[in-house]
C-alpha positions as CSV (number, residue, x, y, z in Angstrom):
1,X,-20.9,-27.5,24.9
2,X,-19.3,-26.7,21.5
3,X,-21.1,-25.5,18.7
4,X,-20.4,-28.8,16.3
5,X,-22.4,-30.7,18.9
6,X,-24.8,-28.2,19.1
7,X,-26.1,-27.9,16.0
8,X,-25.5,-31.5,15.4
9,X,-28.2,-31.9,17.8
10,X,-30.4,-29.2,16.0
11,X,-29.1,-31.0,12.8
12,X,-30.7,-34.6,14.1
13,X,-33.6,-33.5,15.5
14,X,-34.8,-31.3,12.5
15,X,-33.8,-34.5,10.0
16,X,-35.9,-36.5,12.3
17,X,-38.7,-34.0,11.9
18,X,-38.5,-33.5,8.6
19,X,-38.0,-37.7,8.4
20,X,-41.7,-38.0,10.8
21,X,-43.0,-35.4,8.6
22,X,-41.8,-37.3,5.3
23,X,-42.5,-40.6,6.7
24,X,-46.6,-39.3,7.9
25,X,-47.5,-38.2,4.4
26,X,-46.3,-41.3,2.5
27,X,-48.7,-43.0,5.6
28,X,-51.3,-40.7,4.9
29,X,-50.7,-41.1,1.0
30,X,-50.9,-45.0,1.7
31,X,-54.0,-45.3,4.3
32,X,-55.7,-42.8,1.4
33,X,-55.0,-45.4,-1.0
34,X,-56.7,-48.1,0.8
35,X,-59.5,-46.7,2.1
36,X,-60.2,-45.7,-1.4
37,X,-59.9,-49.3,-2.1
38,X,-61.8,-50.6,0.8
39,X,-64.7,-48.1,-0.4
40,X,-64.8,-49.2,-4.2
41,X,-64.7,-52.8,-2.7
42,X,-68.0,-51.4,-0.4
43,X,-69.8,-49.9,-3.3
44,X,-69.1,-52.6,-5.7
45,X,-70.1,-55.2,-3.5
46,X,-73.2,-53.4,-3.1
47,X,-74.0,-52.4,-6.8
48,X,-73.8,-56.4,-7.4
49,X,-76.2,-57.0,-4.8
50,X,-78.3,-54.8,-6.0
51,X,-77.6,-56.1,-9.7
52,X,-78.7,-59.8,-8.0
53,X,-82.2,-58.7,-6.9
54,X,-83.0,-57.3,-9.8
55,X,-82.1,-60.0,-11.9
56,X,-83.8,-62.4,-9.3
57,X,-87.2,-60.6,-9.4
58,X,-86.5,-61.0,-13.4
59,X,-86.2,-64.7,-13.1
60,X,-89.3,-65.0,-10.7
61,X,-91.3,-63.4,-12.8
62,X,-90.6,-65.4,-16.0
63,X,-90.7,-69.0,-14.0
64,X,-94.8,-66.7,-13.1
65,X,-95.1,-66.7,-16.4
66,X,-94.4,-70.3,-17.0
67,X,-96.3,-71.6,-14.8
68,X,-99.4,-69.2,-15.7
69,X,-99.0,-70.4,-19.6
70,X,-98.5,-74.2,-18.6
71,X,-94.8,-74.5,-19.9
72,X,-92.6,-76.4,-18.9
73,X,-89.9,-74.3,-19.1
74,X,-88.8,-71.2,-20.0
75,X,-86.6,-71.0,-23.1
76,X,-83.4,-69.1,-23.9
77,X,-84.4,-65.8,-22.1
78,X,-84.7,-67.8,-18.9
79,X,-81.4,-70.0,-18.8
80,X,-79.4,-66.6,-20.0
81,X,-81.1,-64.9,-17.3
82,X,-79.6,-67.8,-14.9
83,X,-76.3,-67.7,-16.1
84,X,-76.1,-64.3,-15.4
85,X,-77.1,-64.3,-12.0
86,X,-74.7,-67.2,-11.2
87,X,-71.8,-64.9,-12.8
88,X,-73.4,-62.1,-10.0
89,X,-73.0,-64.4,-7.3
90,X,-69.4,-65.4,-8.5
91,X,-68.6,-61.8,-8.8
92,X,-70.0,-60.8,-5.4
93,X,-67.9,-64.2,-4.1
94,X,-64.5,-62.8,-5.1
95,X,-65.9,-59.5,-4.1
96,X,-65.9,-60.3,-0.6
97,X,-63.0,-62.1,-1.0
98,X,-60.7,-59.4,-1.6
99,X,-62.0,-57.5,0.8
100,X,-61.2,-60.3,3.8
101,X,-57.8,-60.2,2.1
102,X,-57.4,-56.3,2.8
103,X,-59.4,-56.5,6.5
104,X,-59.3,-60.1,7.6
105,X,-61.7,-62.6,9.0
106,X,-64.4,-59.4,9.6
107,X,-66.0,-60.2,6.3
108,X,-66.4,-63.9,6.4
109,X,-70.0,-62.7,7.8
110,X,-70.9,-61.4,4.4
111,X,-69.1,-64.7,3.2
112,X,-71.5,-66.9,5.1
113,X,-74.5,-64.6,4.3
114,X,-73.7,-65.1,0.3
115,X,-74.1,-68.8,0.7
116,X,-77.3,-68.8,2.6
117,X,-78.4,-66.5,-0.9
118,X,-77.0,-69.0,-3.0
119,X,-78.9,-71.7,-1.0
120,X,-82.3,-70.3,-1.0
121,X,-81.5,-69.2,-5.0
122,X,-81.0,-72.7,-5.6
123,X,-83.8,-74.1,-3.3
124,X,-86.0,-71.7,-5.0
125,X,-84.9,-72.7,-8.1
126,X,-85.5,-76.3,-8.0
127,X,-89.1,-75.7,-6.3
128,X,-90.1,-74.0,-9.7
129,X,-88.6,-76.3,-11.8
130,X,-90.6,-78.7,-9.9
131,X,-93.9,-77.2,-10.4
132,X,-93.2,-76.8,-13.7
133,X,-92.2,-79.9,-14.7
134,X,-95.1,-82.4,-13.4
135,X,-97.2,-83.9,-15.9
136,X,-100.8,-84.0,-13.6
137,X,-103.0,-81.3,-14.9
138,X,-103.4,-78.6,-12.6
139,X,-106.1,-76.1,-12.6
140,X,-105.2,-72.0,-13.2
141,X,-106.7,-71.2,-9.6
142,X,-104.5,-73.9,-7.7
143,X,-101.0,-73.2,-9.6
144,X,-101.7,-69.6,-8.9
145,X,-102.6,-70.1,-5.6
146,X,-98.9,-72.2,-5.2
147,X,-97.0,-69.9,-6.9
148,X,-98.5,-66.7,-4.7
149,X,-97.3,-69.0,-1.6
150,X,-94.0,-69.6,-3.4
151,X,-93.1,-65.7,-4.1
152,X,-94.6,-64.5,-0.9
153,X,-92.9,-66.6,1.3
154,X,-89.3,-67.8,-0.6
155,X,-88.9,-64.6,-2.0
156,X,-90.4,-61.9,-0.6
157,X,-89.1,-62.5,2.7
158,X,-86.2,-64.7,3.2
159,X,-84.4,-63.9,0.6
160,X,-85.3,-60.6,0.2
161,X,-84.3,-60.4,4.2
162,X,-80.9,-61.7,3.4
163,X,-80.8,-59.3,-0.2
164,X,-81.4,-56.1,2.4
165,X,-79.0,-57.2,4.9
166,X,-76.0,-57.8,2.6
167,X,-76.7,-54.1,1.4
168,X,-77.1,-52.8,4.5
169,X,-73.9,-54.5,5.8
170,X,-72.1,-52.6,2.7
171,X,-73.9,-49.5,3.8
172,X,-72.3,-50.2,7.4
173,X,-68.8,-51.1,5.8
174,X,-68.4,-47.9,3.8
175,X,-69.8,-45.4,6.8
176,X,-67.2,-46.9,8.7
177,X,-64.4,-47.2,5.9
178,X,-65.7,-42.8,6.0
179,X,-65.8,-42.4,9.8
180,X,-62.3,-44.3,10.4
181,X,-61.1,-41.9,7.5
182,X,-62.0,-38.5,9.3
183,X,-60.6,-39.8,12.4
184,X,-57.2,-40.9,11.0
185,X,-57.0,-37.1,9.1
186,X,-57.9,-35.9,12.4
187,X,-55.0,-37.4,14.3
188,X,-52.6,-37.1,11.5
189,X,-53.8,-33.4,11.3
190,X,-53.2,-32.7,15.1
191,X,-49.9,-34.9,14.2
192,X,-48.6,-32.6,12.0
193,X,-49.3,-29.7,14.2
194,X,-47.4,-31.1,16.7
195,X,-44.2,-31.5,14.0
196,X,-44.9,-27.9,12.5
197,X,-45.1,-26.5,16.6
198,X,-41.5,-28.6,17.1
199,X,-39.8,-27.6,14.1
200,X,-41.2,-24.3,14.9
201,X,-39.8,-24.3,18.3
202,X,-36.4,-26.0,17.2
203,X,-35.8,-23.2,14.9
204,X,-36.4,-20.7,17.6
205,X,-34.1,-22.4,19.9
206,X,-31.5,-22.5,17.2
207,X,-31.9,-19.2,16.5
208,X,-31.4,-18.2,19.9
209,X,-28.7,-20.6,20.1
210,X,-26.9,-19.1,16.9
211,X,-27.2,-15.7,18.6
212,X,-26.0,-16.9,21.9
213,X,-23.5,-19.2,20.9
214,X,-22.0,-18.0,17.2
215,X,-23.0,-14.6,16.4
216,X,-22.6,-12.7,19.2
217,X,-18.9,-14.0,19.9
218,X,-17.8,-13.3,16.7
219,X,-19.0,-9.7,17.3
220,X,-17.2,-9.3,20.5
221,X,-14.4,-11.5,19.3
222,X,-14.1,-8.4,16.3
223,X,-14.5,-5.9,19.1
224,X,-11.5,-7.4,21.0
225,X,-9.3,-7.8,18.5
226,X,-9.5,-4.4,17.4
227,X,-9.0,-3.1,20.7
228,X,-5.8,-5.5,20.5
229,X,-4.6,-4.0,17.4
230,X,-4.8,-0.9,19.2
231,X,-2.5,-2.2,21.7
232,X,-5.2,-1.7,24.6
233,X,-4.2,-4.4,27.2
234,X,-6.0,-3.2,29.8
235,X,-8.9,-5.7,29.8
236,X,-9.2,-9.5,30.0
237,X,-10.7,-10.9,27.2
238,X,-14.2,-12.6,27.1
239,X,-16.2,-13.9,24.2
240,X,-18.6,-16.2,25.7
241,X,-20.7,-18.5,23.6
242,X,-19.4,-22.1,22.5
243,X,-16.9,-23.8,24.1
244,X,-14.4,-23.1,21.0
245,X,-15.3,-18.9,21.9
246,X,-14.1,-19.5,24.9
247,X,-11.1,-21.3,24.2
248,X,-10.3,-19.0,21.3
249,X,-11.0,-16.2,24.3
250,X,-8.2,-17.7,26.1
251,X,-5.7,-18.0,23.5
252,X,-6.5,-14.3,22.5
253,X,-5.9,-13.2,26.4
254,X,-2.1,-15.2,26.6
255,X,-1.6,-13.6,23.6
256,X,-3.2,-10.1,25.0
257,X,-0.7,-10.9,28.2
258,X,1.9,-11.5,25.7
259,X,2.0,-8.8,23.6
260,X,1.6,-6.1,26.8
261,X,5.1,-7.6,27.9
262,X,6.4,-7.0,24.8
263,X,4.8,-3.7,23.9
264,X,6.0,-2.7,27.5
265,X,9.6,-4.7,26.4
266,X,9.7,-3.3,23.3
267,X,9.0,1.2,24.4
268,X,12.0,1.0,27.4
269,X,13.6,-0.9,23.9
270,X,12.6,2.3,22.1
271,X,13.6,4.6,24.3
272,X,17.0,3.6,25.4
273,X,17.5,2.9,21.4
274,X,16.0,6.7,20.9
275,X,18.4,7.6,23.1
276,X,21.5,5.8,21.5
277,X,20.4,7.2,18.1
278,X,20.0,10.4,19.5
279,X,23.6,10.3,21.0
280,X,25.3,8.9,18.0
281,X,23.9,11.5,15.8
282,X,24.8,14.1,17.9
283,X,28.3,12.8,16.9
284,X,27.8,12.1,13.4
285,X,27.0,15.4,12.7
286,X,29.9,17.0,15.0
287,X,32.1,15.1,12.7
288,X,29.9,15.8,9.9
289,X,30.2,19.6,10.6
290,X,34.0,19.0,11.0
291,X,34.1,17.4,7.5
292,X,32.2,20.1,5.5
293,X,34.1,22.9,7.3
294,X,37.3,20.7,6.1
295,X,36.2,20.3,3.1
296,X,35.1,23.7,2.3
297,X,38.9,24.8,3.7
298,X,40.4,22.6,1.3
299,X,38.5,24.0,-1.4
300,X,38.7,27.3,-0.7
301,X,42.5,26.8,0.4
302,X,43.0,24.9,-3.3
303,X,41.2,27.9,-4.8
304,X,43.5,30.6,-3.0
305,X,46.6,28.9,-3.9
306,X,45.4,28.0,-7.6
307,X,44.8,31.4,-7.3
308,X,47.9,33.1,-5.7
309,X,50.1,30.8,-8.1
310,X,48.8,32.7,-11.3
311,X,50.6,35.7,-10.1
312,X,54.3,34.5,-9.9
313,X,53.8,32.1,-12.7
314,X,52.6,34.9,-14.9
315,X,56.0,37.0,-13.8
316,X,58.3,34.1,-14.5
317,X,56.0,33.6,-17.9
318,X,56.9,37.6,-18.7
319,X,60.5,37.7,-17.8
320,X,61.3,34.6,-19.6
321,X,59.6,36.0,-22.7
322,X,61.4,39.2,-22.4
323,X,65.3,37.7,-21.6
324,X,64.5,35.2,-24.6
325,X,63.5,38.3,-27.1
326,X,67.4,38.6,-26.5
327,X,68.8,35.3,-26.9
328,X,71.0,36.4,-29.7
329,X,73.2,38.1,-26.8
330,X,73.2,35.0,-25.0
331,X,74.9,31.5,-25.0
332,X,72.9,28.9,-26.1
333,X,72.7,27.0,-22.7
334,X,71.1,30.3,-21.1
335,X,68.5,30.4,-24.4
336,X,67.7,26.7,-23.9
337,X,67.2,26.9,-20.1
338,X,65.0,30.3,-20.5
339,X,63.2,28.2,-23.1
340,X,62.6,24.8,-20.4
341,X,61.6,27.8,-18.1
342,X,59.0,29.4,-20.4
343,X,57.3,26.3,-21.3
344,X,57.7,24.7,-17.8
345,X,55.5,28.0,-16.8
346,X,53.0,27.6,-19.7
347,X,52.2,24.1,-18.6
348,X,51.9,25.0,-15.0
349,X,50.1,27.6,-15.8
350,X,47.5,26.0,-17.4
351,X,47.2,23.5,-14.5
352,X,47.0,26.0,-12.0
353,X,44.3,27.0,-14.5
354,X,42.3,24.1,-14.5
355,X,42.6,23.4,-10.9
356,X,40.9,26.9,-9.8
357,X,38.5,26.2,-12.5
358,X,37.2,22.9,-10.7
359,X,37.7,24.8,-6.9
360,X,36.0,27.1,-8.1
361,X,33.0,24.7,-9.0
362,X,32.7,23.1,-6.1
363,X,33.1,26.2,-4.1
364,X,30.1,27.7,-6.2
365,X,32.3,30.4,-7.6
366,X,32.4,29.6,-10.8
367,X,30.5,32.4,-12.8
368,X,29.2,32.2,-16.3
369,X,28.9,34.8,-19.2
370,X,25.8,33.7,-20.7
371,X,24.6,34.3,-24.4
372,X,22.5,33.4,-27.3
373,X,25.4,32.1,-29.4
374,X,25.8,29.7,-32.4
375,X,27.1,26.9,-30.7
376,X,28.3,25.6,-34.2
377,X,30.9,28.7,-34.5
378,X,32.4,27.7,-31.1
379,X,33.1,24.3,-32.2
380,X,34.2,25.8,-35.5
381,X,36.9,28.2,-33.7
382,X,37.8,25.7,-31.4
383,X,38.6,23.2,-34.5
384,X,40.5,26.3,-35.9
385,X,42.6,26.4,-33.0
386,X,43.4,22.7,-32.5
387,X,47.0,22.0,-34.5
388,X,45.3,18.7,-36.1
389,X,42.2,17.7,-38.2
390,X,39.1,17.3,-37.1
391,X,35.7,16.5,-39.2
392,X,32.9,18.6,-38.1
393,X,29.6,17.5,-38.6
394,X,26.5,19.1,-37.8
395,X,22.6,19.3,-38.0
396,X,22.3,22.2,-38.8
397,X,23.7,25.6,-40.0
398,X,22.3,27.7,-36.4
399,X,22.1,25.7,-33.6
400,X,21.5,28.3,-30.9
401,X,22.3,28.1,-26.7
402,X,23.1,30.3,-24.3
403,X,26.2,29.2,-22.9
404,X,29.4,31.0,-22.0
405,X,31.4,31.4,-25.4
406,X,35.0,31.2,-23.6
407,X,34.5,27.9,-21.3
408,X,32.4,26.2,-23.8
409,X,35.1,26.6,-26.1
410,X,37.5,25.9,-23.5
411,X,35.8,22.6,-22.9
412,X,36.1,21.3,-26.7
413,X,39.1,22.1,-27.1
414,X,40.1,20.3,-23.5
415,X,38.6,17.3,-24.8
416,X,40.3,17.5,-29.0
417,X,43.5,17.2,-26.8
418,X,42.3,14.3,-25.0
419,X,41.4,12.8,-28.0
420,X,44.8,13.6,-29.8
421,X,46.6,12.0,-26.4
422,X,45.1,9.1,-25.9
423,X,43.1,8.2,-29.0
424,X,43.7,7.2,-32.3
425,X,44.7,9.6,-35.4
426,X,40.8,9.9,-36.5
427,X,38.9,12.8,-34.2
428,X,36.0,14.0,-35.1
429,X,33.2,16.5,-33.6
430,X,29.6,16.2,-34.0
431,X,26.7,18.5,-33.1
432,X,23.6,18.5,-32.9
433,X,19.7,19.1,-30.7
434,X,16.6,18.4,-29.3
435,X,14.1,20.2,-28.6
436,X,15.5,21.3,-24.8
437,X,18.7,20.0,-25.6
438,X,22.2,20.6,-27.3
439,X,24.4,17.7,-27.7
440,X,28.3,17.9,-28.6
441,X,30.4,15.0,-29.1
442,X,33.6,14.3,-29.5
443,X,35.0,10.9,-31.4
444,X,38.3,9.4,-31.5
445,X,39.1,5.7,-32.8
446,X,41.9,4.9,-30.0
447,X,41.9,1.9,-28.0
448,X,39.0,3.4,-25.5
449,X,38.6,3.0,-21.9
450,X,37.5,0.1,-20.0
451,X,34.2,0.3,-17.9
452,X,36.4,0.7,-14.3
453,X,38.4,3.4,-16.4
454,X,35.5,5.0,-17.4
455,X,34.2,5.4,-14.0
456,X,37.4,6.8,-12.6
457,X,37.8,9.6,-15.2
458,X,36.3,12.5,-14.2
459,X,37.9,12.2,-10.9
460,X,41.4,15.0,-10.5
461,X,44.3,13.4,-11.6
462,X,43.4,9.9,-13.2
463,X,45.0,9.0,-16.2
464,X,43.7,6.0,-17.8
465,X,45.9,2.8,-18.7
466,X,46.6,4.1,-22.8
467,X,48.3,6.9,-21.4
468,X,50.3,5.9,-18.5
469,X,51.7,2.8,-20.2
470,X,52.8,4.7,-23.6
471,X,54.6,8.0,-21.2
472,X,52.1,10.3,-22.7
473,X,52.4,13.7,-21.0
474,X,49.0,15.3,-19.0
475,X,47.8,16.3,-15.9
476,X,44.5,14.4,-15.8
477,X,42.3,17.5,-15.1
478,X,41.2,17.7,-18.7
479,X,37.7,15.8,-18.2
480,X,37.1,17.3,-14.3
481,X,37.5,20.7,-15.8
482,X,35.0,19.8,-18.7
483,X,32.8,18.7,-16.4
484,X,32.7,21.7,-13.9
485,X,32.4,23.2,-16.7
486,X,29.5,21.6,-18.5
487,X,27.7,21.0,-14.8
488,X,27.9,25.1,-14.7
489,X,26.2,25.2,-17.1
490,X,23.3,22.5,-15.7
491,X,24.3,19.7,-18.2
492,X,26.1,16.6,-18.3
493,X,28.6,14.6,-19.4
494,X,28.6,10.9,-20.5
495,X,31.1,8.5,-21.5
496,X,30.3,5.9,-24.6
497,X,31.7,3.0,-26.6
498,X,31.6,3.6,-30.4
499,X,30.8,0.7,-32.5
500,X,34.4,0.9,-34.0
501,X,35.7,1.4,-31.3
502,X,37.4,4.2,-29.5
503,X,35.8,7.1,-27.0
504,X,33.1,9.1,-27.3
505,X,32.4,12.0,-25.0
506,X,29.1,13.6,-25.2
507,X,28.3,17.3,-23.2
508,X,24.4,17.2,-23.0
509,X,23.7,21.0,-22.4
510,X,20.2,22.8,-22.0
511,X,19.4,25.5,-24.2
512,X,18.3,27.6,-21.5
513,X,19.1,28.3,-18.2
514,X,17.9,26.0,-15.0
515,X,15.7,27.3,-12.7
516,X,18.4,27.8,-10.1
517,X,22.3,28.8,-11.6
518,X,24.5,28.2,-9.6
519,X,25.4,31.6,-7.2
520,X,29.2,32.7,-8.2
521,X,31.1,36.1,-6.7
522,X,34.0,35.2,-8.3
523,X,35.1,36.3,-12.0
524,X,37.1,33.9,-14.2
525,X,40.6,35.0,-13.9
């Protein structure tokens, strides 16, 4: 059965209880409300009786006294007195009345019982009037004598008979209004055992049913899929309970099923992909082990040639200086050719110079002389050295690093030449720190470089479009070699756009050491 049906049953059945429950009390509520009525109706019916004899014996005794004095009637006390036992009687009438109205026919005794009163009220009456109003003279022994056989047998007995058995059928009426009373709380309270018992028992069943049928499925259905989640297979799944438990069982078990095939699916996947992964990387790094070691040959063979070419260079340098020291003993084509071969030398020089500078960089041979210097007298002599102007400005008089002297220097002057190449005719150099950092800057107002260009430049070689396209002479090494130089020293170096316009390079470089230099063995040469 499933559980919607289940407790809609539960559902019904406790609304009908709580409906009987409901539904008794406003009974109960009701029956109270007229057996209180049928009792007020019971004692009011019997106060009036009550009320009529005493107001009868009143009027007997003045029509005694009448008759006793020889009047002939008995004056405004006695007619009042009438009037208000006819209003008793017409009182007790629609008495009984409402009461036949609330029980039926049962009280049309009492009904026919009034009228008999009335009768022998009136009979009575009209006797005494009688007696009262003859005109033969009567002695005081013989009217006595009458009126003792009068009371004695009209009133004493009949009606007084009929007085007592109204009352007592009032009496009868209200003992039984009481007795019916105790027997309907009796049965009404056996009645609502009986609902408290059921709605007792229905929550018991329920609860039992709730157990059976909700809670403990849902705690098994936690317990299996947590054994699910960890990929435990092994057993079927059952939750019992409702029929939608054991549906939901069987969904979970085809998926159970499923997921074992593709667990099982999914580890050969693994391991043949494991494998494969294993195999390629084997490969990857055969060839990345090839790479390196090709890459560390090139450097190393860039640095021994850079390295070997200083020597002959520096020969051809020497011997051209010397021949040329005597060029007034020789022809002018010989001085001009030593001359093309002296500076030819000087310029290759100087690349073979910047090229062993960058091998040695990225072959981590690149040592450093490290002091506390004022890096605003390197800029200074490097200013000094540069054939055109340059405005220095500076935040302050000592700004101290510890930096090599040589290659910092170097690297300014690397990039005032850059500037003087490929920029515009205003260069200027700017200092200045924070508090783990000195920053240099060099400004020109040229026509810049654009963003590709600027990505590009620190690479060996690259020459941006403002030089190529005007035949300006360089090598392209001047940025690469400021940069080794400026990453020796654990900095960096940025390229920006000025607001005017222009190129600004910027050398960010600490004011101490790193952590870790880089390890060198070889001496600048």
């Amino acid at each position: 059965m499933r559980s919607t049906t289940l407790f809609g049953i539960y559902a019904v059945v406790v609304i009908g209880l709580i409906g009987g429950l409901a539904g008794l009390t406003l009974y109960n509520l009701e029956k109270s409300r007229w057996w209180d009525a049928r009792t007020q109706l019971a004692q009011e019916s019997y106060g009036l009786h009550l009320k009529l004899e005493t107001k009868l014996y009143r009027l007997f005794k003045q029509h005694s006294g009448s008759l006793l004095l020889g009047r002939s009637e008995g004056g405004a006390a006695e007619r009042e007195l009438r009037a208000r036992i006819d209003q008793t009687l017409l009182d007790i009438r629609r008495t009984i009345e409402r009461e036949i109205e609330m029980v039926g026919e049962e009280e049309l005794e009492e009904l026919e019982l009034l009228a008999e009163i009335e009768a022998d009220i009136r009979s009575l009456n009209a006797t005494v009037a009688a007696m009262t109003s003859t005109k033969d003279p009567l002695e005081s022994f013989v009217q006595a004598e009458r009126l003792a056989a009068l009371m004695d047998g009209g009133i004493d007995v009949e009606l007084d008979r009929k007085i007592a058995a109204a009352l007592e059928e009032e009496i009868e009426e209200t003992e039984e209004v009481l007795a019916d009373a105790v027997a309907f709380r009796a049965r009404n309270e056996k009645l609502v055992y009986v609902l408290v018992a059921l709605a007792v028992g229905t929550l018991i069943v329920a609860l039992f049913s709730f157990n059976g049928q909700i809670r403990q499925p849902i705690v098994r259905l936690r317990i299996e899929i947590d054994r699910l989640r960890g990929a435990d297979y092994s057993k079927p799944v059952v939750l019992g309970g409702s029929l939608e438990f054991r549906e939901l069982g069987t969904v979970l078990q085809d998926m159970g099923e499923g997921l074992a095939v593709r667990e099982a699916t999914r580890a050969e996947q693994k391991k043949k992909l494991e494998e494969t992964v294993h195999d390629r990387t084997a490969e990857l790094q055969q060839l990345i082990n090839k790479l390196e070691m090709g890459e560390e040959n090139r450097k190393q063979l860039m640095a021994d040639i850079s390295h070997e070419l200083r020597t002959p260079l520096a020969i051809i340098l020497g011997e051209a200086d010397v021949t040329l020291r005597t060029q007034h003993k020789l022809s002018l084509e010989v001085s001009d050719a030593l001359a093309r071969i002296r500076d030819s030398a000087k310029h290759t020089n100087q690349i073979v110079d910047d090229l062993l500078t960058v091998a040695r960089l990225e072959a981590g041979q690149l040592r450093l002389d490290r002091k506390k210097v004022n890096l605003l007298k390197i800029v200074q002599d490097a200013v000094s050295m540069f054939p055109e102007t340059v405005l220095v400005e500076s935040s302050g008089a000592r700004i101290i690093g510890s930096v090599d002297e040589v290659r910092l220097r170097q690297s300014v002057l690397a990039l005032l030449h850059n500037a003087k190449r490929y920029g515009g005719p205003s260069i200027s150099v700017s200092l200045r720190q924070s508090a783990t950092t000195n920053i240099i800057a060099v400004e020109d107002d040229g026509s810049g470089l654009s963003p590709d260009e600027k990505s590009r430049a620190f690479e060996r070689f690259f020459r941006g479009s403002n030089a190529s396209g005007r035949g300006i002479e360089g090598s392209g090494l001047g940025l690469p070699v400021v940069k080794s130089i400026v990453l020796a020293h654990g900095g960096t170096v940025e390229l920006e756009d000025p607001d005017g316009g222009g190129l600004r390079v910027i050398m960010k470089i600490p004011k101490e050491p790193p952590q870790r230099p880089v390890p060198t063995d070889v001496a600048p040469g």
